[in-house]
N, C-alpha and C positions, 0 to 999 in steps of 0.2 A: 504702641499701636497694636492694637486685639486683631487678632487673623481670625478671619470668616472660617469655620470649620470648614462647610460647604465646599467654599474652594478651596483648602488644604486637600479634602479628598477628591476634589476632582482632579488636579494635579499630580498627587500620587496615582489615581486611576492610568491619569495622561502616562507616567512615566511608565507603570506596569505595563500596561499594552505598546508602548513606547520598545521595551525590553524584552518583548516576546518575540515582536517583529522583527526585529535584530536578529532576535537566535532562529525565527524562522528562516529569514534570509541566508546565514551563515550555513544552518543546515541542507536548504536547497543549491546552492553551492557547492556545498561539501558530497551530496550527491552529484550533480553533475559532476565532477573530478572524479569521483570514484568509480563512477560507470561509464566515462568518456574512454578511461585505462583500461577496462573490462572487454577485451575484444570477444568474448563467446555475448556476452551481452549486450554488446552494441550489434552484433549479428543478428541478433533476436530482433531487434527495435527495429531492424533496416528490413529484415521479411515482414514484420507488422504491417508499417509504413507503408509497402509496396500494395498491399491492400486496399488501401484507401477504407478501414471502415469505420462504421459512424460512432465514435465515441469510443475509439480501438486503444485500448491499453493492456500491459502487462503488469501483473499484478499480484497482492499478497505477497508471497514468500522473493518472486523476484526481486523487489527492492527492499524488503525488508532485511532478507538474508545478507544484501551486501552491504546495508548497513551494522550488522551484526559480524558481520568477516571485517568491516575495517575498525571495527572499534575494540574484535579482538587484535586485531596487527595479523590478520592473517593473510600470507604471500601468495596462497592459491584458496579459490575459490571455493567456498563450499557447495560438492556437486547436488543442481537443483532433479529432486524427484520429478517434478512438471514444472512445465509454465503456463499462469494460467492468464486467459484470453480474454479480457470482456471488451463486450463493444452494446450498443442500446439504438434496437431496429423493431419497435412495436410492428409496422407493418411487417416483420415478416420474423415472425418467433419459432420458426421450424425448426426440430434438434436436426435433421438432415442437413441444413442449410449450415448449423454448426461444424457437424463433420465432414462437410466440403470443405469450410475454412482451414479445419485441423488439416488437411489432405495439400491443403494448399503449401500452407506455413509446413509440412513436413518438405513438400517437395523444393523449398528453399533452404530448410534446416533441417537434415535427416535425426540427428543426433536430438535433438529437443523430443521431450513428450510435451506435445502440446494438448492442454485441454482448455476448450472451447465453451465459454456461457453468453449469452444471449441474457442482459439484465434485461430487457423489458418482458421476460415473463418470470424472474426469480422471486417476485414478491409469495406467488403465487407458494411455494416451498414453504414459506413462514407467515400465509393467510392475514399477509400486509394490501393496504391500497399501491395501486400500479406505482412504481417509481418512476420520478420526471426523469431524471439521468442517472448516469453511469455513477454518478457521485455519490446520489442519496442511496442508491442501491448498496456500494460497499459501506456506508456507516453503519450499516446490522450488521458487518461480518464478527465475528466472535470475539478475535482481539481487537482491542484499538489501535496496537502496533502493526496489526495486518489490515489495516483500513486505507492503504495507498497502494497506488497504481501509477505508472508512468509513459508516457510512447514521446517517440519524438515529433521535435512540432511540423504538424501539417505545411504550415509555410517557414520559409526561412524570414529569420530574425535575427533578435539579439538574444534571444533564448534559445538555447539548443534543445530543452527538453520543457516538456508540458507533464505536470504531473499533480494528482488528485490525490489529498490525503484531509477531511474530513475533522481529523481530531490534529490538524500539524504532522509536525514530525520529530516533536522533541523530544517527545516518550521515546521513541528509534533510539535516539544517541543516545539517551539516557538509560536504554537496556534495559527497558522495561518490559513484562510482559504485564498485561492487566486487562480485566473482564471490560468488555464493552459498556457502556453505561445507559448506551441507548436501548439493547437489545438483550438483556443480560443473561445470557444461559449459565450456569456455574457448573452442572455437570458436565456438558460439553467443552466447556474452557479445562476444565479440570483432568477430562481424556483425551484433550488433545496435547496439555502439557505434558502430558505421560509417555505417550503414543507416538509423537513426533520428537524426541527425546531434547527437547531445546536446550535446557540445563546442562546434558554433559558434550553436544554438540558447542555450545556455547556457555561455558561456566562462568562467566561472569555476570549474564544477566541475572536479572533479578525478580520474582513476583511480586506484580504489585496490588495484591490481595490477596488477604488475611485468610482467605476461604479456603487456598490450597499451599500454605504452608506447612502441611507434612509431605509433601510430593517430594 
């Protein structure tokens, strides 16, 4: 009996995405566990939260970082420089209206640097069309492994946590650093690998482009 090629590959299609979604799920999992045990980090999510703001998450290095500390085995935390804030409020794009926020979030968390963006005017920085959400706005950010964000969920459920990541988050576990594909700056990726010292803060990652292999 002759098999249709057609559907040998859609069947392989089936299973590939099949197998993605698996390791997506295991991964989003595997965050929540990780930052459920995080008490300075679940203190962060609960000052967000109390906010109520539109499309409030934290984001880049906060949840990227802690998937980089547990995939070294690391027992304390790598301390975070900032935290950064986004939330998406076209009606009202004021950087004042920001650092009310920051003012707010400090006065719940003294100890955090919070820094505060407002994506419904960030396109504006990279002379892009206005961004629908908080989501599409991080898929320009420079890495792809810094492309997620997380808060906890608005209502209670059977999820504890809501979280936006654009490109997955498999590249994360997999300790990858690699140039965005949507948005690709390679100098920029390239001093930021340098300047924010990932590699000996974290020696087992790895780049994943050929373009800044003497770093």
């Amino acid at each position: 009996m002759m098999t249709n090629p057609k559907s040998k590959g859609s069947n392989e299609s089936a299973a590939s995405t099949a197998n993605m979604a698996s390791i997506e799920s295991k991964a989003r999992s595997a965050v929540s566990r990780v930052l459920t045990a995080d008490l300075y980090r679940m203190q962060c999510l609960t000052a967000l939260k109390a906010l109520n703001l539109p499309q409030g998450y934290l984001a880049a290095g906060f949840l990227r970082n802690a998937i980089w500390d547990e995939l070294h085995g690391y027992k304390k935390a790598t301390p975070l420089n900032d935290i950064d804030v986004i939330y998406f409020n076209p009606s009202d794009t004021s950087k004042d209206t920001e650092l009310n926020i920051e003012k707010a979030l400090t006065s719940q968390v003294p100890s955090a640097h919070w820094q505060v963006k407002n994506q419904a005017r960030m396109h504006l920085n990279h002379g892009h069309n206005a961004y629908r959400d908080c989501e599409e706005a991080i898929s320009y950010w420079v890495e792809k492994e810094t492309c997620v964000a997380i808060r906890l969920c608005p209502k209670e459920g059977s999820d504890k946590f809501d979280m936006l990541a654009p490109y997955g988050l498999s590249s994360n576990f997999a300790g990858r650093i690699s140039i965005n594909p949507r948005h690709p700056r390679d100098d920029v990726f390239t001093q930021r690998v340098k300047t924010k010292n990932w590699l000996v803060t974290w020696p087992q990652l790895t780049l994943g482009s050929a373009l800044v292999r003497s770093i």
